[in-house]
C-alpha positions in Angstrom: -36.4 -93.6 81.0 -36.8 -90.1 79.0 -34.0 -89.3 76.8 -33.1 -85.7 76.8 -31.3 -83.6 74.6 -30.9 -79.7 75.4 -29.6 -77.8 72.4 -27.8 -74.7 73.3 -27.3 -71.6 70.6 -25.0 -69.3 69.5 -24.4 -65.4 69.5 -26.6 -63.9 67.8 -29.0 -66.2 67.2 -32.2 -67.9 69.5 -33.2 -71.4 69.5 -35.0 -71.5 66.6 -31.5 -72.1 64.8 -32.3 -75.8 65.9 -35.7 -76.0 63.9 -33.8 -78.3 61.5 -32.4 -80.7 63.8 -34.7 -81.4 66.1 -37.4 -83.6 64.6 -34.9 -86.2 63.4 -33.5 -85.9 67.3 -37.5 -86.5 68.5 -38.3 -89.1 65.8 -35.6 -91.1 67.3 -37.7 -90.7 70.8 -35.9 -87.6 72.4 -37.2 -85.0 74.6 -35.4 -82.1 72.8 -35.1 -78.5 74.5 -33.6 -75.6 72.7 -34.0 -72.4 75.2 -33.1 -69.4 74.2 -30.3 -67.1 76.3 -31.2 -64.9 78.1 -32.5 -61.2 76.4 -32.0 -62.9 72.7 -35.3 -61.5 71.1 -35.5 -62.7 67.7 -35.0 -60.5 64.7 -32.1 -57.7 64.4 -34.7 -55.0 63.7 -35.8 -55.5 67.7 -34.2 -52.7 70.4 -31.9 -55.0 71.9 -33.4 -55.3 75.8 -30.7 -52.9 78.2 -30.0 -55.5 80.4 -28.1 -57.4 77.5 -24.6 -55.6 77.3 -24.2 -56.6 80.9 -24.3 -60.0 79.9 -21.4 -62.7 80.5 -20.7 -65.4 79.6 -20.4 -66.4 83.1 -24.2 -65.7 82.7 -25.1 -67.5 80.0 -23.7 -70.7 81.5 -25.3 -69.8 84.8 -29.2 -69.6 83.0 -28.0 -72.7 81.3 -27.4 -74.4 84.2 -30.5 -73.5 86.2 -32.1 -74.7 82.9 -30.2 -78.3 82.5 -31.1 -79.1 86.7 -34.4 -79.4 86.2 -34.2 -82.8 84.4 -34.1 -85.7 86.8 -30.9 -86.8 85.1 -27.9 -84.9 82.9 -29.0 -84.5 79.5 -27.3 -84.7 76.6 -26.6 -81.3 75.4 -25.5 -80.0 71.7 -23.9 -76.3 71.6 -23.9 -74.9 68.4 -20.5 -72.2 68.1 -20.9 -69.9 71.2 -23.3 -72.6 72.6 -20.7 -74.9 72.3 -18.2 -73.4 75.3 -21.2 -73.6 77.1 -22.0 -76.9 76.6 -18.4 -77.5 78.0 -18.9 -75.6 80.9 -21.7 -77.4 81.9 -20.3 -80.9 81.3 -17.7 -79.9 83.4 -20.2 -78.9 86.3 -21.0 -82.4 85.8 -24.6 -81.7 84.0 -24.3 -83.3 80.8 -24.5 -87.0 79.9 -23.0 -86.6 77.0 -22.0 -83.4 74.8 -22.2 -82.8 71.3 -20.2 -79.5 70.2 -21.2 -78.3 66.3 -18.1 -75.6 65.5 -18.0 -74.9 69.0 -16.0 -71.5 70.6 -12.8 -72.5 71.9 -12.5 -72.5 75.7 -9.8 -69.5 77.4 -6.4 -70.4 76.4 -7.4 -71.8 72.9 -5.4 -69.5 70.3 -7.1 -68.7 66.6 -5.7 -71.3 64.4 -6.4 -69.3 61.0 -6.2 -66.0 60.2 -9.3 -66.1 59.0 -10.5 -66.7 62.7 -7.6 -63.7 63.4 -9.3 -60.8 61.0 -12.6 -61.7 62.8 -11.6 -60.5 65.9 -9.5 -57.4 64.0 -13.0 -56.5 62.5 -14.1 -56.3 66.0 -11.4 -54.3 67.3 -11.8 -51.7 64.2 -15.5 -51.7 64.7 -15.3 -49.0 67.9 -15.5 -50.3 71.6 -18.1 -52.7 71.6 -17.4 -54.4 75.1 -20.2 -52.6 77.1 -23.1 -52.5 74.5 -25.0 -54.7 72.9 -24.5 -55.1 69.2 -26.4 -55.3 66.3 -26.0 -58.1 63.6 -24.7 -56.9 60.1 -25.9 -58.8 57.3 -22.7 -57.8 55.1 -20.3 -59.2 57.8 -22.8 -62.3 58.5 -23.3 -63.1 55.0 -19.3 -63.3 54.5 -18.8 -65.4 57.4 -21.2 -67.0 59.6 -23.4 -68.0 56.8 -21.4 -67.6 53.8 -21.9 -71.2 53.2 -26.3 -70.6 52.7 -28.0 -70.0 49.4 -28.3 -65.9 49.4 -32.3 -67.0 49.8 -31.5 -68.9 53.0 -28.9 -66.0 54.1 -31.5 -63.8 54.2 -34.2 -65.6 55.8 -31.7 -66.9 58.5 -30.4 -63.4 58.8 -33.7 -62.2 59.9 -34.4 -64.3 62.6 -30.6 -63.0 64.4 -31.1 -61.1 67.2 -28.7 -58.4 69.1 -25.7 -59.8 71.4 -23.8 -58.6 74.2 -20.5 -57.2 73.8 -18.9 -58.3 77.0 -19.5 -61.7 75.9 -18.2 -61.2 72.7 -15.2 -59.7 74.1 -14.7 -62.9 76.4 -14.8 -65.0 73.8 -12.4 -63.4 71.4 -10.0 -61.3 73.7 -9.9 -63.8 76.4 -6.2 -62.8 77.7 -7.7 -59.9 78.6 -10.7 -61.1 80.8 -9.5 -60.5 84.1 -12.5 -63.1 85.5 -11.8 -65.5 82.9 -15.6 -66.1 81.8 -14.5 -68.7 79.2 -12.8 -71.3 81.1 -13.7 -74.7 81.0 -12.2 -77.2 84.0 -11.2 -79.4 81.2 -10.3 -82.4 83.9 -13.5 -82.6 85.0 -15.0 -83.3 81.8 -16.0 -87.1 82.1 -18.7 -87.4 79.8 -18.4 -88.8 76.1 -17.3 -85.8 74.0 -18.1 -85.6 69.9 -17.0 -82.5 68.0 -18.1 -81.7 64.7 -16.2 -79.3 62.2 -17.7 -77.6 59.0 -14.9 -78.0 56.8 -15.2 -75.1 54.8 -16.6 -73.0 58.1 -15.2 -69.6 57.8 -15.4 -68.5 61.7 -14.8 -71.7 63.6 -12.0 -73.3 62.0 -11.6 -77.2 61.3 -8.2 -77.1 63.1 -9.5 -75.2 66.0 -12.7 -77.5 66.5 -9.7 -80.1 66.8 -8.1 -78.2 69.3 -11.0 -77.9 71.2 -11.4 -82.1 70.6 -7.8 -82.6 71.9 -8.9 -81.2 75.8 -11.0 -84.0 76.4 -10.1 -87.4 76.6 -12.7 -89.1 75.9 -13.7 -87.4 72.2 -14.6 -87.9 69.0 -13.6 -85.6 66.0 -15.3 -85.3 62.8 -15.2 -83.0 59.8 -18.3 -82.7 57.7 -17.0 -81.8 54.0 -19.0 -79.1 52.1 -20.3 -77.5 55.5 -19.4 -74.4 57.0 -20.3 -72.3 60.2 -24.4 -72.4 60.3 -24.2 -75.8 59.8 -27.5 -76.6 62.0 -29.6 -74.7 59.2 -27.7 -75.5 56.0 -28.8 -78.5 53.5 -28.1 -81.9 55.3 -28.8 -80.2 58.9 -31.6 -83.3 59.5 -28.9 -85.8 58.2 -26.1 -84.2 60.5 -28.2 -84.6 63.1 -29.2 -88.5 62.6 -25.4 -89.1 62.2 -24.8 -87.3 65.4 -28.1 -89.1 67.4 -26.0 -92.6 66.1 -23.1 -91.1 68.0 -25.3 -90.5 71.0 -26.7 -94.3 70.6 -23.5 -95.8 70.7 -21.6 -93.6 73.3 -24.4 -93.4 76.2 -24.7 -96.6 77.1 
């Protein structure tokens, strides 16, 4: 039997963001796929592709699904932030064997738990409408938040690999009582599979106590709280030992 680990992205990003993790995941003897979503061409200095800022994430989870089916069995898949809600999504479709959720988005009906995670979506709402175009990364804001907790060398570096993202997606995710189609709802019931969710305590967009939230919706999950880590915690120092702590998870969840 192949073991099979899908490893599922964030906004703005591709993934590469996974380059890291996954050869402590294959050294362990798993099959590990990290697709990108769709129109996420790497680097911010690319046009972003039209068809983008009509993407949902109703979308994203659909690609993700047509992705995941083509495995004889349910993988186990890891969703890094954004990646995370649809790693939810699909474990509640029944697709996952197991789900690993690194600072993972909140699903609808989540509240901000900081307001830290509050002024985020402010900065959006002062940044002109943004819902139906896609939008460019900004190192300033980037470098403050998502990977505030990188060396200024690794910021950098990181930074130039992000690519644009669509602003209806964003919009889901941050101003969900105002989706009329609910794009970010996760059948929480119908999440069966083993659950772990890890939290970058010092994480600056994903708050510890919201990644518990998210923990508390499924019954059976595990939370942790990695001290010292923040939001990019796939790419910071200690990503390859994150990942052996979370492939002992795996080991003795999935029986």
């Amino acid at each position: 039997m192949t073991n099979t680990a899908v490893l599922i992205h964030g906004a703005f990003c591709g993934g590469w963001c996974f380059a890291d993790m996954m050869p402590v995941l294959q050294q362990r003897g798993w099959e590990c796929h990290a697709p990108d979503l769709p129109y996420h061409v790497p680097g911010p200095a690319q046009p972003a592709d039209p068809r983008l800022a009509e993407q949902s994430v109703a979308d994203y989870t659909r690609d993700m699904a047509a992705f995941v089916k083509q495995f004889s069995e349910p993988p186990v898949i890891f969703g890094h932030s954004m990646g995370g809600l649809i790693a939810q999504q699909l474990a509640a479709q029944g697709l996952a064997k197991a789900i690993v959720l690194l600072t993972p988005a909140a699903p609808w009906g989540v509240l901000p738990s900081t307001t830290r995670e509050m002024a985020l979506a402010k900065g959006l709402m002062q940044a002109s409408p943004f819902w139906n175009k896609a939008l460019n990364p900004s190192f300033e804001v980037a470098k403050g938040d998502s990977l505030a907790s990188l060396s200024p060398e690794a910021q950098r570096r990181v930074f130039d690999m992000f690519s644009p993202e669509s602003g209806k997606a964003l919009f889901e995710l941050f101003f969900w009582m105002f989706d009329a189609a609910r794009a970010t709802t996760v059948e929480t019931h119908k999440v069966q599979c083993p659950v772990l969710v890890v939290a970058g305590a010092d994480d600056l967009v994903i708050s510890p106590e919201t990644c518990r939230a998210v923990s508390g919706l499924y019954a059976n999950s595990t939370f942790r709280e990695e001290q010292g880590r923040g939001h990019f915690l796939v790419m910071e120092d200690g990503a390859a030992e994150l990942a052996g702590r979370c492939a002992d998870w795996i080991d003795a969840a999935v029986k």
